[in-house]
C-alpha positions as CSV (number, residue, x, y, z in Angstrom):
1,X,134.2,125.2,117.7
2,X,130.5,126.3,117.0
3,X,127.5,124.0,118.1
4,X,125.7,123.1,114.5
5,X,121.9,123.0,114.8
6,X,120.9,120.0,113.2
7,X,117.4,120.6,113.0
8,X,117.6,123.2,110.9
9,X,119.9,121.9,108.1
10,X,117.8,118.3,108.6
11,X,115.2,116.4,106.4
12,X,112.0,115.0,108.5
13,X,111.9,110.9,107.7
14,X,110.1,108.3,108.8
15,X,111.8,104.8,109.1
16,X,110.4,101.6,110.1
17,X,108.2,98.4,108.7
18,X,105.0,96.9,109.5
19,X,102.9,93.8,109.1
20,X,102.4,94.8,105.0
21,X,106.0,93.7,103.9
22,X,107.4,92.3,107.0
23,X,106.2,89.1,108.7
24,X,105.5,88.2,112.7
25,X,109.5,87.0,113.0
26,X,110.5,90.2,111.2
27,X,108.8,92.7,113.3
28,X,109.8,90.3,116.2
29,X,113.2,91.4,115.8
30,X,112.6,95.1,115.3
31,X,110.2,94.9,118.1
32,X,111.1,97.9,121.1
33,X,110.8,97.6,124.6
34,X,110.1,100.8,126.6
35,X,113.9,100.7,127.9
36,X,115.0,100.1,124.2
37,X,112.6,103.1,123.2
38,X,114.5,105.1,126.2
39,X,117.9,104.0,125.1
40,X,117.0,105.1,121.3
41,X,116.3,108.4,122.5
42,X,119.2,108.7,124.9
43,X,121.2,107.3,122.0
44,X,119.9,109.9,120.0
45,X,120.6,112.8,122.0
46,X,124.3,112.2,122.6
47,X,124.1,111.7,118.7
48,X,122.9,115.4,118.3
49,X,119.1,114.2,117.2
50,X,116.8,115.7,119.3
51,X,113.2,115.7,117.5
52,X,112.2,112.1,117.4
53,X,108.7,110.1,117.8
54,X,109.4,105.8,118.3
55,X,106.4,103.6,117.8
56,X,106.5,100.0,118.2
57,X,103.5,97.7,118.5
58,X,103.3,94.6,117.3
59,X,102.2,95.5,113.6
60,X,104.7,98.2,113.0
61,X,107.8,99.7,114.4
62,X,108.9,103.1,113.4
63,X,111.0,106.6,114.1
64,X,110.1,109.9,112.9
65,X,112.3,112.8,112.8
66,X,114.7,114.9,111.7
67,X,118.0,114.0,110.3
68,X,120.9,114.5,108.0
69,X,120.3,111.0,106.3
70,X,117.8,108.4,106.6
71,X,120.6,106.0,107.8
72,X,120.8,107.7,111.4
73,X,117.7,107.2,112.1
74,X,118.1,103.2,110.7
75,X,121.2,103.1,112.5
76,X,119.4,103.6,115.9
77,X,116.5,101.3,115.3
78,X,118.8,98.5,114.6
79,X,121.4,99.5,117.4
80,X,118.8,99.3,119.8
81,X,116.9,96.0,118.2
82,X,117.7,92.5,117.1
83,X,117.4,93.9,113.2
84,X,119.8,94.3,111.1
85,X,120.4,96.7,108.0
86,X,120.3,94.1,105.8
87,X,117.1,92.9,107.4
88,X,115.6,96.6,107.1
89,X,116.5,96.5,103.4
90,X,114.6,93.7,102.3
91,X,111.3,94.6,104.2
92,X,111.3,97.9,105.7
93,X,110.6,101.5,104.0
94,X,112.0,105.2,104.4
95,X,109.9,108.1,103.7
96,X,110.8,112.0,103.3
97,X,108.9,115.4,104.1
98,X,106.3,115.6,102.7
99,X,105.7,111.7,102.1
100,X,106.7,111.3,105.9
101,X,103.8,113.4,106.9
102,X,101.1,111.6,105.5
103,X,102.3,108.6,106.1
């Protein structure tokens, strides 16, 4: 079976919250360590996501990247967090190519 590059056929998104619509406990939960970070990316890899940038202070967390769906990159915050997708619903936001870059 052929290897399908991702990249190519993906959308660049950035995922995360911050301090404007999520409070302290919030961004507590969403909150990376550097071996969470390093398990994101591994995560990622095996997952066929390659191209990724993970920020988390303690204002913001957030991914950049390319995916197929905003939801991959979601799915790996919370996998590798104490958030939830329901949690990243209520306070979190999702932005797309162009909107993605300036933000």
């Amino acid at each position: 079976m052929e290897k399908i590059d991702k990249v190519k056929s993906a959308t660049f998104y950035a995922v995360g919250l911050s301090y404007k619509k999520a409070d302290a406990e919030m961004r507590g939960k969403f909150s990376l360590s550097e071996t969470a970070k390093e398990n994101l990316l591994c995560q990622a890899k095996e997952e066929g996501i390659e191209s990724l940038i993970v920020i988390s202070t303690c204002n913001r967390t957030e991914i950049y990247g390319f995916a197929q769906h905003p939801f991959e990159l979601i799915k790996l915050l919370c996998d590798n967090s104490k958030g939830t997708v329901d949690d990243f619903q209520r306070v979190a936001y999702v932005c797309k190519n162009n909107e993605a870059i300036r933000h």
